[in-house]
Each structure stands twice: as structure tokens, then as C-alpha cells.
C-alpha positions as a printed NumPy array, in Angstrom:
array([[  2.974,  17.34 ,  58.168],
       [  4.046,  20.02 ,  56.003],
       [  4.475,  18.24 ,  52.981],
       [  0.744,  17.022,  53.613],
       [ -0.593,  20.459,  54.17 ],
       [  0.982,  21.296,  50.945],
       [ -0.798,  18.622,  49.293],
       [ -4.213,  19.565,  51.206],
       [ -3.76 ,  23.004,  49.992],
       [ -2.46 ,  22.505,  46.171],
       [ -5.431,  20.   ,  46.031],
       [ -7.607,  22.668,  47.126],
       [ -6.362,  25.53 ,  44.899],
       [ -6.291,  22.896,  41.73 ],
       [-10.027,  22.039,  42.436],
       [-11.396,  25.983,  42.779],
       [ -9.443,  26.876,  39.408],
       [-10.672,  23.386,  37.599],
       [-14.026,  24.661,  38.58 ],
       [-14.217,  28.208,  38.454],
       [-11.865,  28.32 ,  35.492],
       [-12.295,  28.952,  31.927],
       [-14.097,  25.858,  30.538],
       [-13.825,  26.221,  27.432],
       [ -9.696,  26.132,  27.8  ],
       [-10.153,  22.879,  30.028],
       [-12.396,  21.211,  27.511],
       [ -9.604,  22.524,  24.584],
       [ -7.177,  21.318,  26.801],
       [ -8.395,  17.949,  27.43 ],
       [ -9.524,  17.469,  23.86 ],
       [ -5.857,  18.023,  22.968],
       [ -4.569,  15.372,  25.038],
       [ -6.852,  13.063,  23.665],
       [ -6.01 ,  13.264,  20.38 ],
       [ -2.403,  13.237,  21.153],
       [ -2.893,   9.941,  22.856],
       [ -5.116,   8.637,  20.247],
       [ -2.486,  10.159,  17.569],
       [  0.204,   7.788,  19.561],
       [ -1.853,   4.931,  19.63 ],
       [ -3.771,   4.656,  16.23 ],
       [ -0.825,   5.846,  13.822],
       [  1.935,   3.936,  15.063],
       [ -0.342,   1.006,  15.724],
       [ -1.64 ,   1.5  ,  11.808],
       [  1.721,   1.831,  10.44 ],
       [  2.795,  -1.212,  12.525],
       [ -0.288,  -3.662,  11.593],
       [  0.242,  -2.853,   7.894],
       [  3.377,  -5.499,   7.435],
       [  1.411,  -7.437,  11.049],
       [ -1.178,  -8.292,   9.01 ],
       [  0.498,  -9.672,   5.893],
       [  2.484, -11.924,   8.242],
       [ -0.891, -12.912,   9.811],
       [ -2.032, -13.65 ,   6.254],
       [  0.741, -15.533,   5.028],
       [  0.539, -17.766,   8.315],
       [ -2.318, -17.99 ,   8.187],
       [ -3.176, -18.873,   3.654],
       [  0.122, -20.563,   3.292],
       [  2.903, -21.644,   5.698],
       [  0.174, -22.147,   9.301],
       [  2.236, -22.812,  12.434],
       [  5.214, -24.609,  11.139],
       [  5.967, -25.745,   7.5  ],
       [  8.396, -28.374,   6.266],
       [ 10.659, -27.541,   2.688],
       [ 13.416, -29.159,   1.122],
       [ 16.936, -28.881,   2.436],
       [ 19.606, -26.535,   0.686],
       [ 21.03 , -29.242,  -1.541],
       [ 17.288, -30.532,  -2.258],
       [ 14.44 , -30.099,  -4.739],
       [ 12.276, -32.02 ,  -2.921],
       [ 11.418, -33.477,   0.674],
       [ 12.759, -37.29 ,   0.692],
       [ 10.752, -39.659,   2.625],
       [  7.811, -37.58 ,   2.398],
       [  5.342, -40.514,   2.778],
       [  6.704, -41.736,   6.688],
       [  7.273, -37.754,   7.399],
       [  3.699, -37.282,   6.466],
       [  2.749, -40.686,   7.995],
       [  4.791, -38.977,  11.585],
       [  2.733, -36.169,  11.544],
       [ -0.665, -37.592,  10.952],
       [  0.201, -39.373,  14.084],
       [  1.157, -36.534,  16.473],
       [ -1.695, -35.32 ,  19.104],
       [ -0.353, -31.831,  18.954],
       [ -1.342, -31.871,  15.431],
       [ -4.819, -30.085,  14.146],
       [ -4.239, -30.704,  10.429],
       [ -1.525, -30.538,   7.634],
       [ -1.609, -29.616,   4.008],
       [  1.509, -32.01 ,   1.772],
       [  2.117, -29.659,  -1.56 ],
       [  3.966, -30.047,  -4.698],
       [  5.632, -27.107,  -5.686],
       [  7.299, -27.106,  -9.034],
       [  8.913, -23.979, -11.279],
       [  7.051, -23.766, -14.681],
       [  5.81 , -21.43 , -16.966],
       [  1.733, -20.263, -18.504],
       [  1.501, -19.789, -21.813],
       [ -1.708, -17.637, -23.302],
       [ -2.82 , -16.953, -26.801],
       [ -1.036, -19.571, -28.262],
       [ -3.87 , -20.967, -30.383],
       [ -4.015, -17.099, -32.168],
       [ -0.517, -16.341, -32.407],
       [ -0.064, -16.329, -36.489],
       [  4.296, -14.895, -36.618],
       [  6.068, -18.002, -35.552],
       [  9.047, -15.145, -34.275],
       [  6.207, -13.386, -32.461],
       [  7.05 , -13.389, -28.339],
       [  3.987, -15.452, -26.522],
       [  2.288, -14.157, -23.84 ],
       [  3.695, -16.258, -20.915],
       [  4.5  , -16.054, -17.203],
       [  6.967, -18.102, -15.039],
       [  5.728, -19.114, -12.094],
       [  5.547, -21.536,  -9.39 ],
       [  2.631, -24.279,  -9.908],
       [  1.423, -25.951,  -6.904],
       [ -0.481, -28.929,  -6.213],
       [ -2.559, -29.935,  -3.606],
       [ -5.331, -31.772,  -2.013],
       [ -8.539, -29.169,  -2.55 ],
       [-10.121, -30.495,   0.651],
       [ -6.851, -30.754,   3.314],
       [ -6.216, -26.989,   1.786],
       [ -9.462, -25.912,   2.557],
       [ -9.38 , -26.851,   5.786],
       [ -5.829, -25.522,   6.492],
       [ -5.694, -22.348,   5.078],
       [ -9.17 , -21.713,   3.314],
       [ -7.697, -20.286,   0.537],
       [-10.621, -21.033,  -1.276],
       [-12.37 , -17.795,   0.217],
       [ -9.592, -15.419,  -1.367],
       [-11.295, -16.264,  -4.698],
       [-12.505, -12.902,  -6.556],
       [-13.656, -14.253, -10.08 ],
       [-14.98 , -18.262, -10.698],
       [-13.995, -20.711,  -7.997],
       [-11.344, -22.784,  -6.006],
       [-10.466, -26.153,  -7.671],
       [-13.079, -29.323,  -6.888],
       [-11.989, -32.798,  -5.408],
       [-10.621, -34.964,  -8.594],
       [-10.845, -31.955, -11.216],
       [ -8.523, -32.788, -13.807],
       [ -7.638, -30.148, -16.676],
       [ -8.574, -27.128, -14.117],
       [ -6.454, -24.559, -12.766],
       [ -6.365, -21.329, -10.596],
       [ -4.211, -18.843, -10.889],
       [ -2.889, -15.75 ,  -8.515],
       [ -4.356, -12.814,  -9.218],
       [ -0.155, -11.404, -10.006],
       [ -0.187, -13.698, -12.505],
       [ -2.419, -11.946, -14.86 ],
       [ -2.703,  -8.207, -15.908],
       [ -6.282,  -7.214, -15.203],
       [ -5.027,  -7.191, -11.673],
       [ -1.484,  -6.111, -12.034],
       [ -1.211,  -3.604, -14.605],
       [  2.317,  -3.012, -14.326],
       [  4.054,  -2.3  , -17.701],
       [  8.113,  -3.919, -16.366],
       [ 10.366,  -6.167, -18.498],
       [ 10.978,  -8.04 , -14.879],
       [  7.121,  -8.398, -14.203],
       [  5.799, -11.4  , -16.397],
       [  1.896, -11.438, -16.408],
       [ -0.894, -12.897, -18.922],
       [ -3.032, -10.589, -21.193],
       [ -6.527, -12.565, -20.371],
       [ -9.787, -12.026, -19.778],
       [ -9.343, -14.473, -16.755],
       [-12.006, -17.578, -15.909],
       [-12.382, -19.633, -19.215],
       [ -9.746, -18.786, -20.401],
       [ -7.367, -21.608, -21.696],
       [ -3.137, -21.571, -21.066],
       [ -0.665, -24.011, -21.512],
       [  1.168, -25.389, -18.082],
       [  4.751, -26.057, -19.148],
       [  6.261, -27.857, -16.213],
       [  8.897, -30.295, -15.534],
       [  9.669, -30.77 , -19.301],
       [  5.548, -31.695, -19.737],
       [  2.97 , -29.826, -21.478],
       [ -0.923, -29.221, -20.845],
       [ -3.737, -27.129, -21.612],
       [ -5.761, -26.216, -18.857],
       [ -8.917, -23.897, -17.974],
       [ -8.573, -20.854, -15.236],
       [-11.508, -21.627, -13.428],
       [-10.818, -19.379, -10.836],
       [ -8.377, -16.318,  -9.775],
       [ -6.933, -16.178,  -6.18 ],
       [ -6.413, -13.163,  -4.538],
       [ -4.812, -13.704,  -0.822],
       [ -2.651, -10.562,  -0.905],
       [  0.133, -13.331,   0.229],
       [  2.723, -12.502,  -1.87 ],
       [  3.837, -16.213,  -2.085],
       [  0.331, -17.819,  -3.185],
       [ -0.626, -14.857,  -5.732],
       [  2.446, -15.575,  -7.642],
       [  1.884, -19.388,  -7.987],
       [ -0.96 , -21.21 ,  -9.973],
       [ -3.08 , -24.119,  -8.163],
       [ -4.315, -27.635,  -9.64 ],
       [ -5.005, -31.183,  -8.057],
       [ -1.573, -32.651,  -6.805],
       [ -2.846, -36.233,  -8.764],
       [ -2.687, -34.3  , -12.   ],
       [  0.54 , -32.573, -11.911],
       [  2.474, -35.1  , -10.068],
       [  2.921, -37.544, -13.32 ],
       [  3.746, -34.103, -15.112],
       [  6.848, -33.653, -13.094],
       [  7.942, -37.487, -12.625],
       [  6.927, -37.405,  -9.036],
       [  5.938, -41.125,  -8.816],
       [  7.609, -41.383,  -5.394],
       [  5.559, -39.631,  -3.698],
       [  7.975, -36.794,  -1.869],
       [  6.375, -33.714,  -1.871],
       [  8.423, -29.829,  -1.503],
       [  5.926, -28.481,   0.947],
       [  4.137, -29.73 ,   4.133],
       [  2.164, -27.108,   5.937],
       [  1.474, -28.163,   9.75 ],
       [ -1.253, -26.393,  11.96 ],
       [ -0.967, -27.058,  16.066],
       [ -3.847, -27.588,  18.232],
       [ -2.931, -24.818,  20.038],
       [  0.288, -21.964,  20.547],
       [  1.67 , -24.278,  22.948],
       [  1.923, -27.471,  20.944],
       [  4.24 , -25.361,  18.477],
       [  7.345, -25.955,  19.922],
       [  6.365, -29.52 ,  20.747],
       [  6.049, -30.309,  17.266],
       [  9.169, -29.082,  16.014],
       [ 10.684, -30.998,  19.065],
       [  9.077, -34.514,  18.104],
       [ 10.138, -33.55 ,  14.329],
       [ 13.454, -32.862,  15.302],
       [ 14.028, -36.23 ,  17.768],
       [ 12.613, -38.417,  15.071],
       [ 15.263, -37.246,  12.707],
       [ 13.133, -35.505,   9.883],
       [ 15.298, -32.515,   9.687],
       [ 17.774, -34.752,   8.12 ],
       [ 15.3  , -34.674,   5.007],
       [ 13.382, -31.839,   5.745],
       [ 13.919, -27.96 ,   6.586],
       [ 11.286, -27.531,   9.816],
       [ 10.502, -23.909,  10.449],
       [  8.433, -22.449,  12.456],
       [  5.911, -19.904,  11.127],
       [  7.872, -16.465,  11.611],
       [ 11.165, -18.511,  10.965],
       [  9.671, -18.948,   7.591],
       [  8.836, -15.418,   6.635],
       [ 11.458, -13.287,   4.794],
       [ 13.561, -10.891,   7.383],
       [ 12.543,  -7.693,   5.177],
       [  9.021,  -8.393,   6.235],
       [ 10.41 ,  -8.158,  10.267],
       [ 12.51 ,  -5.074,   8.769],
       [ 10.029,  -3.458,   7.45 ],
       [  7.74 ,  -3.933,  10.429],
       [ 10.412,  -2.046,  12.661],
       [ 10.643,   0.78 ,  10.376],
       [  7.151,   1.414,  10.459],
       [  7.345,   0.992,  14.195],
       [ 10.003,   3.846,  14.334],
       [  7.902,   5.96 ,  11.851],
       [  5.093,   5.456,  14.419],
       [  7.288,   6.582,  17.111],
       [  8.841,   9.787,  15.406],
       [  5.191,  11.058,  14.569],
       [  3.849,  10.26 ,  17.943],
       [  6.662,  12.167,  19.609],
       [  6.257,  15.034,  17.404],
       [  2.174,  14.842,  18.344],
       [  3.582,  14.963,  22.263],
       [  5.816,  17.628,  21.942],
       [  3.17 ,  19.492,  19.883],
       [  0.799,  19.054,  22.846],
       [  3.074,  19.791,  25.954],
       [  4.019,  23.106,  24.03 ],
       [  0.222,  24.03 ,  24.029],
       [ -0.441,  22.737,  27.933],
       [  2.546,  24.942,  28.773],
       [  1.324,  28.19 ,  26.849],
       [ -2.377,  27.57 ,  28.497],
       [ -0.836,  27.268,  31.824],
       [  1.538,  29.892,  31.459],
       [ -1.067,  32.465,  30.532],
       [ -3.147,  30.864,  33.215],
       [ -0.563,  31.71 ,  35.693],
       [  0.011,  35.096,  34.096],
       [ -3.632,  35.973,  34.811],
       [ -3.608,  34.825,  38.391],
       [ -0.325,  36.188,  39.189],
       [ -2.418,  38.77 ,  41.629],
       [ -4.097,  35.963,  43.113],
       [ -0.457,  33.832,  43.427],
       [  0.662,  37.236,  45.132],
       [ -2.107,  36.848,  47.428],
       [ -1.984,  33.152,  48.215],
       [  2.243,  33.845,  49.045],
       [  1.273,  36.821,  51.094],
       [ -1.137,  35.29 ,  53.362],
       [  1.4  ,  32.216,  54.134],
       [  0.954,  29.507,  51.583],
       [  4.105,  28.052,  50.224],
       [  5.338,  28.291,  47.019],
       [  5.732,  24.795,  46.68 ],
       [  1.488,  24.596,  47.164],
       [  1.054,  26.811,  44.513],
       [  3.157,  25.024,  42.107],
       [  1.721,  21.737,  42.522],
       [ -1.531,  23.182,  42.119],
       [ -0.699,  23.856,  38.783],
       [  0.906,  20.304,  38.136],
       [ -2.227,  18.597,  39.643],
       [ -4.311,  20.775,  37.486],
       [ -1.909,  19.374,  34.248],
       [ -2.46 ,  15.473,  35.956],
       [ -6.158,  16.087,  35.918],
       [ -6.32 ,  17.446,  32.263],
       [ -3.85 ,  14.288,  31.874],
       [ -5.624,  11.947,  33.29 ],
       [ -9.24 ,  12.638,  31.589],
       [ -7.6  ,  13.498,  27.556],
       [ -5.991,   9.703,  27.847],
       [ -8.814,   8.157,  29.785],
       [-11.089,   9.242,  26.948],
       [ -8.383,   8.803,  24.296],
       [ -7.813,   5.011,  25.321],
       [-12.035,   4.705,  25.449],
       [-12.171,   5.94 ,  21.441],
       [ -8.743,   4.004,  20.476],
       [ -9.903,   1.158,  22.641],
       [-13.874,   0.874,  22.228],
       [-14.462,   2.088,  19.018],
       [-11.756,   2.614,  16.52 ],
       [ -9.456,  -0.271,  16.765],
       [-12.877,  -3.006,  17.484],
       [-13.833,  -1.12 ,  13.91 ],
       [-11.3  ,  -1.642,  11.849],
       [-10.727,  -4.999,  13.395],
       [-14.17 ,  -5.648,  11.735],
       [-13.524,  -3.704,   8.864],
       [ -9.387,  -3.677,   8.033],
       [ -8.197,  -0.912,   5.681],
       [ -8.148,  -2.719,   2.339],
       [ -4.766,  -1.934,   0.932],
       [ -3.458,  -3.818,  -2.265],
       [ -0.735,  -5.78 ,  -0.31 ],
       [ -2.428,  -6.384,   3.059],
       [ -5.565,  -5.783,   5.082],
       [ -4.575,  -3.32 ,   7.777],
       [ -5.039,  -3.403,  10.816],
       [ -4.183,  -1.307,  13.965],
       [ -1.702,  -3.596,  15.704],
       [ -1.141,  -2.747,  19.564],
       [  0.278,  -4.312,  23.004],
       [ -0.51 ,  -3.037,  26.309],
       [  3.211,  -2.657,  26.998],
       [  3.487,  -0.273,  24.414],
       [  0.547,   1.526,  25.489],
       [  1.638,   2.233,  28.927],
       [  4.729,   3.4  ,  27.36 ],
       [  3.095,   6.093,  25.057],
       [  0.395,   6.326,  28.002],
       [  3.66 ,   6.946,  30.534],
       [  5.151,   9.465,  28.179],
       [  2.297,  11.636,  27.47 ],
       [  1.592,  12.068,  31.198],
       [  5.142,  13.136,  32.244],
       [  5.307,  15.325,  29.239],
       [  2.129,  16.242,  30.221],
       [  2.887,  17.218,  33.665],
       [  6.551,  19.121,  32.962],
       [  4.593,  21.677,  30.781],
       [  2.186,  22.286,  34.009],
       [  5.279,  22.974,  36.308],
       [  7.896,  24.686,  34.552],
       [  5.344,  27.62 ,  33.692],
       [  4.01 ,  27.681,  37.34 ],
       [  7.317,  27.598,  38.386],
       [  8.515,  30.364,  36.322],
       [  5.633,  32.687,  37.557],
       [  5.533,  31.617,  41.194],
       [  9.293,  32.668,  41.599],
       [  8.24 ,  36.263,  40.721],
       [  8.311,  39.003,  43.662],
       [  5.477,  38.286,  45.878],
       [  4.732,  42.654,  45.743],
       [  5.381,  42.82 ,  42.607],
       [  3.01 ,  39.905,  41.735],
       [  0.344,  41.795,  44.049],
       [  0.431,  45.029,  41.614],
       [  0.914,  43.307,  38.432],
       [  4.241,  44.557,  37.959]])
């Protein structure tokens, strides 16, 4: 009974200072909790979905749900036709994307170059090739295209290129950075690949921000597989997409049982991404974290001045109140339930504007970066974390100042000593 009377009355004290109080301090207060919260949210989730959305991309424009390379001691997939033949086959299987992949090197300005001891403006590379149509409808790479367009069905003596590959887009002067000094579509180079030469015509210039695919040039697979010998028919990549999350691990399953990964390496998407890219992700995470915390602490030192001088102003009236009978632990909660209300409303309204209108923003509209397309990348586990942390921080900088104040002399208190 006591401990509910205590609540009755702290309730009661809370309410008449919420609404006979300053409001301009409540409305300060509250706005400062919400833009703590949407500090902790919105950084940390932006720092995070900078390296979240470059894996998304390069699952997404090159390696799908699970991908298939050579093994170790390999240069190229053996058996590719009955692999490819297995996983036409499966059910779990949306659609797939076989790829030649092949070291060379693009030569430009070869036709000008007069000194014979001159250096010609080359770049080595990986040159893929591939079926225009199953890429299309894999990855739809063909919409990362910023100057002329993706390759046709058939085209022979066409090529695209990544936009790293050429130094209108990556103007970086470095002896370990190889890029071509073109204009860009029209433009002929020579393809040097698998001891073959051809000239070909940039007809277009991908730009996927996927590392992987804006390093590499692009033609039809039935062209550049009699440059490299491949009359067999193995291929070095085969990109899988699942019908759904789920049918993931079934494929690698049926993969496995039928023996393929005695021919094949069979990763699954994130298997398949470099560990720097899950290192780097972490990092930012932690960098998220730090600057969040310092955002909290920031905050609970300004609740606890407010309330403090709150207290310090009303220590008359907290006199009064321990005078007349109420108990001390009352007033104190009053002051905590006050802190839970200003608590409650800042994150309320802070996970409304993180929630409802920034992250549904820039979901529509990601921060265009030069390696990625941020994003703000959040779970609700690690909301109710930050959400968790906020509120007890919140609430310790309402009681220790109340508690400091309410422990004064009750006469002394009354005169303002």
C-alpha cells in the first residue's frame, strides 16, 4: 500500500510540474532527446549501410544468391555443360548467368602512336563474356550504363567497358592504377586476350559501383570464347539466383550431393564477398556506436542540469511536500517519471522522423557516393538497444539530481538555505 501511494502521489506531483512547468524547457527538453535518438539511429545506421549497400550491389550486379568459380588448382570450371545442365533443372532455381572470365589487356591509341619505344596506353583487366539476355535478367547490369548502351544479342566486334577502366571517370594519376586516355563510346581498343588479338568498339561504359564488374570489360561469350581456346565449353563463372531466401541453402545442398564441388567452388553470396568488406562494415558499426554514445552522454548531462535547476527552484516546495508527510521516495520518483515522460515523447517522435520520413527518403533517394549508394541500414534489435539505452540514461540524469536535492534538510529547504 505504501509503495502504491508513493506511486499515486509521484504521479501526481510529475503531472502538476509537466503542466504548470516551464514549457519552453519541456519542449527543449524533449527536442533534445529526439535528436539524440535520431543521432543514434540515422548516423550509425548511415555509416553502417555505406559498405551494406555495396554488398547489396555486388549480390545483387554480379555474384546473386550463390555463384560457382573454379577450384584453387583451376582456371576454369570442368564439366561446365552437365553443371549448367544440373542447375537448369533444379525447382529452387529462378535463373543463372554461365560467364567466361579471362585476364587480358585494352590497348588505345595504337593506330596514332608514331615512336615505336613510346609506352601505349593500355589497361589489364579482366574481360568477361556472357549471354546479353540471361545477364539482363540476372543482374540487369544493363541499367548501370552512363554513356551508349549494354551489348545486343549476337553483337560481334562490340564491347563495354567499366567505367575504372578509363580516365574520364577515374582520374587518378598512380603507376599501380592502369586506365585508358579516351573519349569513351566509339572509341576503338585492341582486346589482347588469351594470346589473341582484336579490335573492338566501346559501345557502352558500365558504371555499377561493384568494384568487381567496373574493373572488367563485357562482350558476347560466342565471340571471345574462340579467342581464348574455350571450345569445350567450361566456363569460370556461373551466377545462380533462388526463387526465394529459403531455397539458398537447398541449392548449395543439391550442388553439393551431386558432386559439383569436386569441379566447382559453390559459395554462397556473402561467402563470396571479400572479408574487408564484413571488416569494414564492423568498423563503421563501432564508429556509429562511439558517436551515438557520445550524443547520449551529451544529452543525459543536459536532462540532469534541467532537472537539477528544476529541483533547485522547487526546493521550497520539496520542503513543503516533506513537511506535510510525503515521502522522500514520492518526491524523487516524481522527478524520474517526469525524465520517463520527456523520454518517452523525444524517442516516440525521434523513431516517427527516423522511421516515417528520413530512412523511407533516402531509401528512395540513397546518398550517391562514388563507391556505393548509401543507405541507412537498421534492425529493430539494434533499435531497442539504442532505444533501451537512451531511456535508462535518460532516467539516471532525472534521479540522481532529485536525489541530491531531496536529501537536503527539510527546514533548511523551507527557507532556501
Amino acid at each position: 500500500m505504501t509503495i502504491y501511494r508513493d506511486l499515486r502521489v509521484a504521479f501526481f506531483i510529475a503531472l502538476r510540474d509537466i503542466v504548470r512547468g516551464n514549457r519552453w524547457a519541456s519542449a527543449l527538453t524533449i527536442l533534445l532527446i529526439t535528436l539524440t535518438f535520431v543521432n543514434l539511429v540515422v548516423v550509425g545506421g548511415v555509416l553502417v549501410g555505406l559498405i551494406e549497400s555495396s554488398s547489396l550491389s555486388n549480390r545483387v550486379r554480379y555474384s546473386s544468391d550463390v555463384i560457382l568459380s573454379p577450384l584453387a588448382d583451376k582456371s576454369y570450371i570442368e564439366q561446365s555443360p552437365s553443371i549448367i545442365a544440373a542447375i537448369d533443372a533444379m525447382a529452387d532455381v529462378a535463373q543463372y548467368s554461365p560467364r567466361y572470365a579471362e585476364p587480358g589487356k585494352l590497348t588505345a591509341g595504337y593506330k596514332t602512336t608514331m615512336d615505336p619505344k613510346a609506352i601505349p596506353d593500355h589497361a589489364n583487366m579482366v574481360v568477361t563474356g556472357l549471354d546479353p539476355v540471361r545477364e539482363e535478367r540476372l543482374t540487369g547490369i544493363g541499367t548501370k550504363i552512363v554513356e551508349g548502351r549494354f551489348l545486343k544479342p549476337g553483337e560481334f566486334g562490340a564491347i563495354v567497358v567499366g567505367a575504372n577502366l578509363l580516365r574520364k571517370y577515374l582520374p587518378i594519376d598512380s603507376p599501380g592504377i592502369q586506365t585508358l586516355d579516351v573519349k569513351g563510346v566509339g572509341e576503338k581498343v585492341l582486346l589482347t586476350v588469351g594470346g589473341s588479338k582484336k579490335e573492338l568498339t566501346i559501345v557502352g561504359v558500365l558504371k555499377s559501383k561493384v568494384g568487381e564488374l567496373d574493373q572488367r570489360a563485357f562482350m558476347n561469350a560466342a565471340e571471345l570464347r574462340p579467342l581464348i581456346g574455350r571450345n569445350d565449353l567450361n566456363v569460370d563463372e556461373i551466377a545462380v539466383q533462388a526463387r526465394n531466401e529459403e531455397a539458398i541453402p537447398r541449392i548449395i545442398a543439391t550442388l553439393t550431393a551431386r558432386g559439383i564441388g569436386k569441379f566447382a567452388r559453390i559459395q554462397r553470396w556473402d561467402e563470396a564477398q571479400p572479408k574487408f568488406i564484413q571488416d569494414i562494415k564492423d568498423t563503421f558499426a563501432l564508429l556509429g556506436n562511439i558517436i551515438g554514445s557520445v550524443g547520449v552522454v551529451a544529452s543525459s548531462i543536459t536532462i540532469f542540469i534541467i532537472v537539477f535547476v528544476n529541483a533547485i527552484v522547487r526546493r521550497k516546495q520539496i520542503g513543503i511536500l516533506k513537511a506535510i508527510g510525503v515521502n522522500s521516495n514520492a518526491i524523487e520518483l516524481a522527478y524520474v517519471v517526469q525524465s520517463l515522460f520527456y523520454a518517452t515523447v523525444g524517442i516516440g517522435l525521434g523513431l516517427a522522423i527516423s522511421f516515417l520520413a528520413i530512412k523511407p527518403y533516402v531509401d528512395a533517394h540513397p546518398i550517391n557516393l562514388p563507391f556505393s549508394d548509401g543507405i541507412i541500414a537498421t534492425t529493430w534489435q539494434g533499435t531497442l538497444a539504442r532505444l533501451l539505452a537512451l531511456l535508462a540514461a535518460t532516467l539516471l540524469a532525472g534521479y540522481i539530481p532529485a536525489k541530491l536535492v531531496v536529501r537536503k534538510n527539510t527546514i533548511d529547504a523551507i527557507l532556501g538555505r
